[in-house]
C-alpha positions as CSV (number, residue, x, y, z in Angstrom):
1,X,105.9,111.3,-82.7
2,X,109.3,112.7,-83.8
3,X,109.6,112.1,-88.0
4,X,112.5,110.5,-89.3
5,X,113.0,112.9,-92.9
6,X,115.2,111.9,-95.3
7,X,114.9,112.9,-98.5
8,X,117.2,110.5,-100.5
9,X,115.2,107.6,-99.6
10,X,115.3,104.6,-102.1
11,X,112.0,102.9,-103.7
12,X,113.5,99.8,-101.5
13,X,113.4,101.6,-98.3
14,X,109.5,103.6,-99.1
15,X,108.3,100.3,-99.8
16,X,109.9,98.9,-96.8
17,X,108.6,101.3,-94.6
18,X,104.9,101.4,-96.6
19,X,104.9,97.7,-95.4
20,X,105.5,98.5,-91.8
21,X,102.4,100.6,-92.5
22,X,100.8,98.2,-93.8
23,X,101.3,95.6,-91.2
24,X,100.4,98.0,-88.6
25,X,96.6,98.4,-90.1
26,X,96.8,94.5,-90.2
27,X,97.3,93.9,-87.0
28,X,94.9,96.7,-85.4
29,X,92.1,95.7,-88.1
30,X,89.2,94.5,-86.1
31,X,89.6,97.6,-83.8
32,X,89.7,99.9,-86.4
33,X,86.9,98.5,-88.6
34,X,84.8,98.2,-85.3
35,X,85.5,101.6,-84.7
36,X,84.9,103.2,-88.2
37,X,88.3,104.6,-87.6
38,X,92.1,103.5,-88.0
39,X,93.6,103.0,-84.6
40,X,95.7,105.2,-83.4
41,X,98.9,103.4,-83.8
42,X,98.4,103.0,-87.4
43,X,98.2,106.9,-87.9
44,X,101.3,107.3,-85.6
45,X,103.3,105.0,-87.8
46,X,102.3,107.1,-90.8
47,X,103.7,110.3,-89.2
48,X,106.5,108.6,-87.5
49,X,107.9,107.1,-90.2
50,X,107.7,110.4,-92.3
51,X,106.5,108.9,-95.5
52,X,103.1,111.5,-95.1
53,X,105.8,114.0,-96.4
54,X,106.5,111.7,-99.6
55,X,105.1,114.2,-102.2
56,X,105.5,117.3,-100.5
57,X,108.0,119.6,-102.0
58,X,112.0,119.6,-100.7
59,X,112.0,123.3,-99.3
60,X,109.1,122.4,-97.1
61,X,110.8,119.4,-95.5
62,X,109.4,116.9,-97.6
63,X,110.9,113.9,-100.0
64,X,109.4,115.3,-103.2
65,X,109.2,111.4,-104.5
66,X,108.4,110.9,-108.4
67,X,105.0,109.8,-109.1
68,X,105.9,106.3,-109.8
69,X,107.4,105.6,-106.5
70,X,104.0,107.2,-104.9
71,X,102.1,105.1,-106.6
72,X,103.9,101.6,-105.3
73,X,103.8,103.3,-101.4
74,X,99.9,103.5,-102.0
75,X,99.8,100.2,-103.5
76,X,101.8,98.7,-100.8
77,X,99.8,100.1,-98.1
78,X,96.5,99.3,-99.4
79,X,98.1,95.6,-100.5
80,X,97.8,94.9,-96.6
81,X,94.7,97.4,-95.6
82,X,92.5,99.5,-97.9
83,X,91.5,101.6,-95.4
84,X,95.4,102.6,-94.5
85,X,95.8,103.0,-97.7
86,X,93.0,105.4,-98.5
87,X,94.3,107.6,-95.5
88,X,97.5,107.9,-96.6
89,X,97.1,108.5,-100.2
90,X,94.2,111.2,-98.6
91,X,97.1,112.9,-96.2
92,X,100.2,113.0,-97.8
93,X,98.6,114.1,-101.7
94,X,97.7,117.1,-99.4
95,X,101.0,117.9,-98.6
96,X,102.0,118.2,-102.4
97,X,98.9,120.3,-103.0
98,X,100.6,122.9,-100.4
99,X,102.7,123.7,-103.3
100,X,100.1,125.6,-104.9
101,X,99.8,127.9,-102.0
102,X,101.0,130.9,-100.7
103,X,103.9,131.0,-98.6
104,X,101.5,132.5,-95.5
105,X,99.2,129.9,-95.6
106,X,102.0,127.4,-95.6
107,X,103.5,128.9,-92.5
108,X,99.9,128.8,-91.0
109,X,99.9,124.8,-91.3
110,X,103.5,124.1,-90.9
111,X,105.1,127.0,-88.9
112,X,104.4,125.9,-85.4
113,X,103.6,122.2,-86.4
114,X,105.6,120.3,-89.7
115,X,103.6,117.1,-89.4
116,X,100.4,119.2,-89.2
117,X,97.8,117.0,-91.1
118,X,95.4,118.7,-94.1
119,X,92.6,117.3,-95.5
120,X,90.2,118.5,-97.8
121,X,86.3,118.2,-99.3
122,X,86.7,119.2,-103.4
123,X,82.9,118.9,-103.6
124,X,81.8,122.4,-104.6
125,X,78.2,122.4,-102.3
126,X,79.1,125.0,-100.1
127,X,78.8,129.2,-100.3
128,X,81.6,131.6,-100.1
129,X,80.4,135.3,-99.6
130,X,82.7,138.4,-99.6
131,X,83.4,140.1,-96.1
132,X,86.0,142.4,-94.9
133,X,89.5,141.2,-95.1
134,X,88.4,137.6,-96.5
135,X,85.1,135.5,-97.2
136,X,82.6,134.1,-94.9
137,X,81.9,130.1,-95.7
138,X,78.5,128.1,-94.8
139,X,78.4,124.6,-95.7
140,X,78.0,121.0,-95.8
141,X,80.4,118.6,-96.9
142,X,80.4,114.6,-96.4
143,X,83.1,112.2,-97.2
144,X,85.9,114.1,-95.4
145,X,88.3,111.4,-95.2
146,X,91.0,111.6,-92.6
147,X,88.8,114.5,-90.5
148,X,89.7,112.6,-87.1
149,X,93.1,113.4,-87.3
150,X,93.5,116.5,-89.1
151,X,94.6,119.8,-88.0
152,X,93.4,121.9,-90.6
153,X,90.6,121.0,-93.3
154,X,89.8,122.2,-96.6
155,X,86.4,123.0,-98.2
156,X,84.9,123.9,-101.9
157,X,82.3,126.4,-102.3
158,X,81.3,128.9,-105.1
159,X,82.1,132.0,-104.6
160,X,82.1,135.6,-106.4
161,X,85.8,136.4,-106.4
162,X,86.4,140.2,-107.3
163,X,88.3,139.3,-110.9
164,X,85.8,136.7,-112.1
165,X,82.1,137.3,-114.5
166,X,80.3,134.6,-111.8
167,X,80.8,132.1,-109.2
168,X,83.8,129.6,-109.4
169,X,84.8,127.0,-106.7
170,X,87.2,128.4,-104.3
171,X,88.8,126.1,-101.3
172,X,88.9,127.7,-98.2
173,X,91.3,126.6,-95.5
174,X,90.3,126.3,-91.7
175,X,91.7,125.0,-88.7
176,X,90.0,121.6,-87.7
177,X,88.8,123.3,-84.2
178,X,86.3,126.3,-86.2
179,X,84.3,122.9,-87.9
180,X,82.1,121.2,-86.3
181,X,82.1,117.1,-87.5
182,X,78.9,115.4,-87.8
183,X,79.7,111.0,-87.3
184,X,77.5,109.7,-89.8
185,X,80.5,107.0,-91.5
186,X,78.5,103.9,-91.3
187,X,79.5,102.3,-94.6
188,X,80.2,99.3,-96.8
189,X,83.7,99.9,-97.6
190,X,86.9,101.7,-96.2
191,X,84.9,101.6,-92.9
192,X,88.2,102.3,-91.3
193,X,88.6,105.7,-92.8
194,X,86.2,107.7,-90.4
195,X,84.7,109.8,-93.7
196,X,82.5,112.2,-91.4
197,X,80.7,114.9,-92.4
198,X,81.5,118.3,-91.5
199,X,79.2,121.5,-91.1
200,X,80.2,125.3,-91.5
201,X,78.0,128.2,-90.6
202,X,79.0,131.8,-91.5
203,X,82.9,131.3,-90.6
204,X,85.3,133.7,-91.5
205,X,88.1,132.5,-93.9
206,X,91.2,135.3,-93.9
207,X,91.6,135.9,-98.0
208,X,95.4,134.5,-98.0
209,X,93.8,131.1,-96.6
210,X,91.6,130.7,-100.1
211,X,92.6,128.6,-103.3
212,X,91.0,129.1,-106.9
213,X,90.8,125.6,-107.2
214,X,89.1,125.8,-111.3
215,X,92.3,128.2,-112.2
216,X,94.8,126.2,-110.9
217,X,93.6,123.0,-112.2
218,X,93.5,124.4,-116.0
219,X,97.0,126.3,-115.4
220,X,98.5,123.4,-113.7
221,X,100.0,126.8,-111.4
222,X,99.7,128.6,-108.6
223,X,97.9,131.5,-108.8
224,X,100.7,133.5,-106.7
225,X,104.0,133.5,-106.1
226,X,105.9,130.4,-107.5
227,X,107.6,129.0,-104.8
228,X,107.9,125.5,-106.0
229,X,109.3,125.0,-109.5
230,X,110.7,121.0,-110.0
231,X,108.6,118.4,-112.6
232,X,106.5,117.3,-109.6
233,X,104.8,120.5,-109.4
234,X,104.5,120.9,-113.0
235,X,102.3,117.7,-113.5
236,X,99.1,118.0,-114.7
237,X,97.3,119.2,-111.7
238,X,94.2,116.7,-111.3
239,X,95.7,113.9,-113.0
240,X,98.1,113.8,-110.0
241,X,95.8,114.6,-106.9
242,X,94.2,111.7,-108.3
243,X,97.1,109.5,-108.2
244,X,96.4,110.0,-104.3
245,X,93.3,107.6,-104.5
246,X,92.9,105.3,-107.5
247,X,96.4,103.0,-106.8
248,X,94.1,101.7,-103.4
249,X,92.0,99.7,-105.9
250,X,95.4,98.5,-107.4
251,X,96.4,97.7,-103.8
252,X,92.9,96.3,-102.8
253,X,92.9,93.9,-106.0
254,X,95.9,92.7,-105.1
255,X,94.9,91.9,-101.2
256,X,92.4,89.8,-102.9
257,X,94.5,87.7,-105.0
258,X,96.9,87.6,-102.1
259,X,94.3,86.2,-99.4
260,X,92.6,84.2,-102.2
261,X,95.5,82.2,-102.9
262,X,96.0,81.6,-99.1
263,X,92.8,80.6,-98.7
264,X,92.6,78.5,-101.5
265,X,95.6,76.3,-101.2
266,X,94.3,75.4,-98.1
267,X,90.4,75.1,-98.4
268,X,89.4,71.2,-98.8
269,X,86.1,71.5,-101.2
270,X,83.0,69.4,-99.5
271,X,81.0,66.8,-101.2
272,X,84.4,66.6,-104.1
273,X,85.7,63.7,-101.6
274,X,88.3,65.6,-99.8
275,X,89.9,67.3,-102.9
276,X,91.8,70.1,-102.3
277,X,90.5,73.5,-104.0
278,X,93.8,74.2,-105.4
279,X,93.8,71.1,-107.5
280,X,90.6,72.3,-109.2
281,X,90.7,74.3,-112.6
282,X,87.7,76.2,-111.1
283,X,90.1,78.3,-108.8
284,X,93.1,77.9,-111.0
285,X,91.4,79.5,-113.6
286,X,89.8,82.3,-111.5
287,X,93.0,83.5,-110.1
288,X,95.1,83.6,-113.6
289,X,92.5,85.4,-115.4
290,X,92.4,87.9,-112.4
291,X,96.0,88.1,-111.7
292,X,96.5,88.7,-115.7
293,X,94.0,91.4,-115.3
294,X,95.6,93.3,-112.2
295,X,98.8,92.9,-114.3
296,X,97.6,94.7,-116.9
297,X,95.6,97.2,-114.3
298,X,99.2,97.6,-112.8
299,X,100.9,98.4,-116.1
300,X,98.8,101.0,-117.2
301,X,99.3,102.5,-113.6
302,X,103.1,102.7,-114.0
303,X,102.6,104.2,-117.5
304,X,100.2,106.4,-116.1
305,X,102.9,108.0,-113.6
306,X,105.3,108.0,-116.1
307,X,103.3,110.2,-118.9
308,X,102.3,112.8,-116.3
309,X,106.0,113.1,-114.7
310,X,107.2,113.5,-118.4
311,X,104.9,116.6,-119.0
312,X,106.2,118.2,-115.6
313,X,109.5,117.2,-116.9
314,X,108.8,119.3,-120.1
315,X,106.9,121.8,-117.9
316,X,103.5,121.2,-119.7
317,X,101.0,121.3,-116.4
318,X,98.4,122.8,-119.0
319,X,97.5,120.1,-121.2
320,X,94.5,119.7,-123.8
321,X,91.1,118.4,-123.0
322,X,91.7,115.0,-125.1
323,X,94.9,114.3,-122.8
324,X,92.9,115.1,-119.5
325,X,89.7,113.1,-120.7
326,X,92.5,110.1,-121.7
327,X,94.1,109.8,-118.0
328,X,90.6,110.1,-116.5
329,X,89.5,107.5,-118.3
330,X,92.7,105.1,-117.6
331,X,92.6,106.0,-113.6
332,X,88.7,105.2,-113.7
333,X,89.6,101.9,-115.8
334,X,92.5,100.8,-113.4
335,X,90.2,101.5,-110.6
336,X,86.9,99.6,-112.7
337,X,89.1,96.4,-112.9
338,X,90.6,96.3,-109.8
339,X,86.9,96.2,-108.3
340,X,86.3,93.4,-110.9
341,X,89.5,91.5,-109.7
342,X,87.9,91.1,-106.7
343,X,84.3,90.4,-108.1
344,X,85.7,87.0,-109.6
345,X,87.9,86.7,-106.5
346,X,85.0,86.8,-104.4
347,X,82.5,84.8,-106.1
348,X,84.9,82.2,-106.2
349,X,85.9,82.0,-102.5
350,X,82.6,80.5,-101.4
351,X,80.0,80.6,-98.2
352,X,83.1,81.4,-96.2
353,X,84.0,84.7,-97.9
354,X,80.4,85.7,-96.5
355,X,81.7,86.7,-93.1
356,X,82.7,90.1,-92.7
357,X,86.5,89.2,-91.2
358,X,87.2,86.6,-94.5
359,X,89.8,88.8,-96.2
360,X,88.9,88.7,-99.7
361,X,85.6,90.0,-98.5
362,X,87.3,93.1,-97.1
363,X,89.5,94.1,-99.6
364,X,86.2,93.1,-102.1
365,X,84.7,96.0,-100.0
366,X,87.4,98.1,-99.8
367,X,87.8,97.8,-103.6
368,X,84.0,98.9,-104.7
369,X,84.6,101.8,-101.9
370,X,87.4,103.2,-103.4
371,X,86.5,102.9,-107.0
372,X,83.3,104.8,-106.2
373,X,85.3,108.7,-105.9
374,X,84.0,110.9,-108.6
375,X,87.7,111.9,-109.8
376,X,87.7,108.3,-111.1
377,X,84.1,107.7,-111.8
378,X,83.8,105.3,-114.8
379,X,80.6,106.8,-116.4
380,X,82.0,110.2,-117.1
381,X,85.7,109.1,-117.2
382,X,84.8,107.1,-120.3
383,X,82.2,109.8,-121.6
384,X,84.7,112.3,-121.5
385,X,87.1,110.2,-123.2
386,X,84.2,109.7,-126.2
387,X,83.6,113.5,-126.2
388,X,87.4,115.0,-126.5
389,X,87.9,112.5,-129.3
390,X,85.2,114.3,-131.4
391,X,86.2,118.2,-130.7
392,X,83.7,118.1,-127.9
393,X,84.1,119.3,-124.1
394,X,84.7,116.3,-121.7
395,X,83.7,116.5,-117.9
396,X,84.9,119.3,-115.3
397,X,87.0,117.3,-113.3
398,X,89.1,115.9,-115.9
C-alpha cells in the first residue's frame, strides 16, 4: 500500500493515526491471536499510514520524530493491542537503526523498495567466519519478532573481524528469502507477534551488509561514513533501541485499567445482593492504587525520552557506565510495574477474567510477555544499577 509521508506531522495527528492502528488490531483480534500472527490488515495499516517511518532519519524518507512522541505512538498502539504494539515498536526502531549503516546497505533495503520491512535477532548465539569478499553465518536465533512480514532480517553472531584481539558480535544482514523460519511461536503472551525462529547454515553475508554492533553501542556512532548527524542519531545508542519495546508494558498497563474499569462499572457482584462492583472499595481501591502506579510508570517514561534526547542534543551518544546502568534500570522498572498494574488488575477482575478473550486477561498476558526482553530484564537492570554506583562494571547490554 502506497505511504502517505509527511514529515511535519503533529503529536495530535501520530497519536491519531497510532489509534487507527490500534483499532485495527482490535477489531481483527481473535483472528490474529488464533493465528499466532497479526492479520494482515493490521500490518497494512502500519505501512499505509507511514508511521513505520516515525524514527527513521529525514534523508531516508522518514519523520525523524523525537523520542517522546515515539514513545506515546507505542503507548497508544499497545493501549488498544499489545501485540500491534510490540510489532511496531519492533519495525519502525529498525528503521532508525539504518542510520548506523552504510549508505550501500541502505540502498540494498530501500533502493528498489522504501517500505521494505527489517527486523533483527541481537542475541549473539550464532558464528560468523571469514570468507572471500564477506563472512559466512550459521545459526540459530528464536524470538524474531515481525519475521512474517519482513523483507530482510538481521542476526548476531561472534565473529573474528580483521582489527579486533577476539570475537565480538557482529549483525549480519540478509534478505528474508536466504533464511529458512522454523513456526515454533506457541506462547503465553504477544501470541499475535508470530516470534519464529529462524535457522542459517553456512550463508554468505557480502562485508558492506555487516554491523559491529558492541562498537557502535559504546560509540553511540557509526563505524563508517556519517551520514546522519541530527540529536536523534546522537542518543545513547541502546538506551534508545530499547525505547522500541519497553513503552508496550506502559501501553499494556494501561489496556488493563482501561477494560478493568469497563468491566467493572458494569459487573453486579453475586451473593452481595445485587450490589454493583463499582460501589465496592475493593475495586475502587485496586484501580487508584494501580492507576497511581502507571502514572508514575508513565512519568518516568517521559523523563526517560527526555534525558536521552538531551544528550543527542549535546551530542553525548557515549555516556558512562553509571548513566547506561541508570536508564536500564528505569526501562526495566517501567516495564516491572506495568506487569504489576495488571497483576492487581487481574486478581481483582474475578472467575471471569479466567477466559482467554476477557481483556484484562490479555493485556495481563501481553504485559508479562513484553516485560520478559533481556534489554529490560529486571534482575540485571537493577544489578547493574548497584554495581556502576560502586566503580564496578554493570551488564553488557546496558
Amino acid at each position: 500500500m502506497p505511504v502517505t509521508a509527511n514529515p511535519d506531522r503533529s503529536i495530535e495527528q501520530l497519536l491519531s493515526q497510532a489509534t487507527a492502528i490500534g483499532e485495527s488490531a482490535v477489531a481483527h483480534r481473535a483472528q490474529s491471536e488464533r493465528d499466532r500472527r497479526l492479520a494482515e490488515p493490521v500490518i497494512d495499516a502500519m505501512v499505509s499510514s507511514g508511521l513505520l517511518r516515525i524514527v527513521r532519519s529525514r534523508r531516508l524518507g522518514g519523520l525523524e520524530a523525537e523520542p517522546r512522541q515515539y514513545l506515546e505512538v507505542i503507548r497508544e498502539i499497545a493501549r488498544h493491542d499489545g501485540s500491534a504494539g510490540w510489532i511496531f515498536g519492533v519495525l519502525s526502531i529498525h528503521e532508525w537503526l539504518m542510520s548506523y549503516t552504510g549508505a550501500q546497505l541502505q540502498d540494498d533495503i530501500w533502493g528498489s523498495d522504501p517500505d521494505a520491512i527489517l527486523v533483527d535477532s541481537i542475541a549473539p548465539v550464532g558464528r560468523g567466519e571469514a570468507a572471500d569478499g564477506g563472512f559466512r553465518v550459521t545459526g540459530c536465533w528464536r524470538f524474531v519478532s515481525g519475521i512474517e512480514w519482513c523483507s530482510w532480517v538481521a542476526v548476531n553472531a561472534m565473529t573474528q573481524l580483521p582489527d579486533s584481539p577476539g570475537p565480538e558480535p557482529v549483525v549480519f544482514f540478509i534478505p528474508r528469502r536466504e533464511v529458512r523460519v522454523q513456526d515454533e511461536w506457541h506462547v503465553v503472551g504477544l501470541r499475535a507477534t508470530a516470534s519464529n525462529t529462524v535457522v542459517l547454515e553456512n550463508a554468505f553475508v557480502p562485508a558492506h551488509r555487516t554491523m559491529p554492533l558492541a562498537r557502535v553501542a559504546a560509540s553511540g556512532r557509526p563505524q563508517g561514513e556519517l551520514l546522519d548527524d541530527g540529536p536523534l542519531f546522537r542518543v545513547p545508542f541502546v538506551p534508545m533501541l530499547a525505547l522500541g519495546l519497553f513503552p508496550v508494558s506502559l501501553g499494556g498497563a494501561q489496556q488493563a485499567l482501561d477494560a478493568f474499569r469497563r468491566w467493572t462499572a458494569e459487573r453486579v457482584r453475586p451473593y452481595s445482593q445485587g450490589e454493583q462492583a463499582r460501589e465496592a472499595p475493593g475495586p475502587q481501591n485496586v484501580f487508584a492504587e494501580a492507576s497511581t502506579r502507571w502514572d508514575a510508570a508513565h512519568a518516568l517514561a517521559v523523563r526517560y525520552t527526555e534525558e536521552i534526547y538531551e544528550l543527542g542534543r549535546a551530542g553525548a551518544s557515549a555516556i558512562d557506565d553509571a548513566t547506561r546502568a541508570r536508564f536500564f534500570a528505569w526501562r526495566s522498572w517501567i516495564a516491572r510495574s506495568s506487569a504489576e498494574v495488571t497483576d492487581r488488575l487481574f486478581l481483582e477482575a474475578g472467575g471471569n477474567a479466567l477466559f482467554e478473550d476477557h481483556p484484562v486477561q490479555q493485556a495481563w498476558r501481553d504485559t508479562h510477555g513484553a516485560a520478559q526482553h533481556v534489554s529490560i530484564g529486571y534482575g540485571d537492570a537493577i544489578t547493574s544499577r548497584g554495581r556502576t554506583s560502586f566503580g564496578l562494571p554493570g551488564h553488557p547490554l546496558m
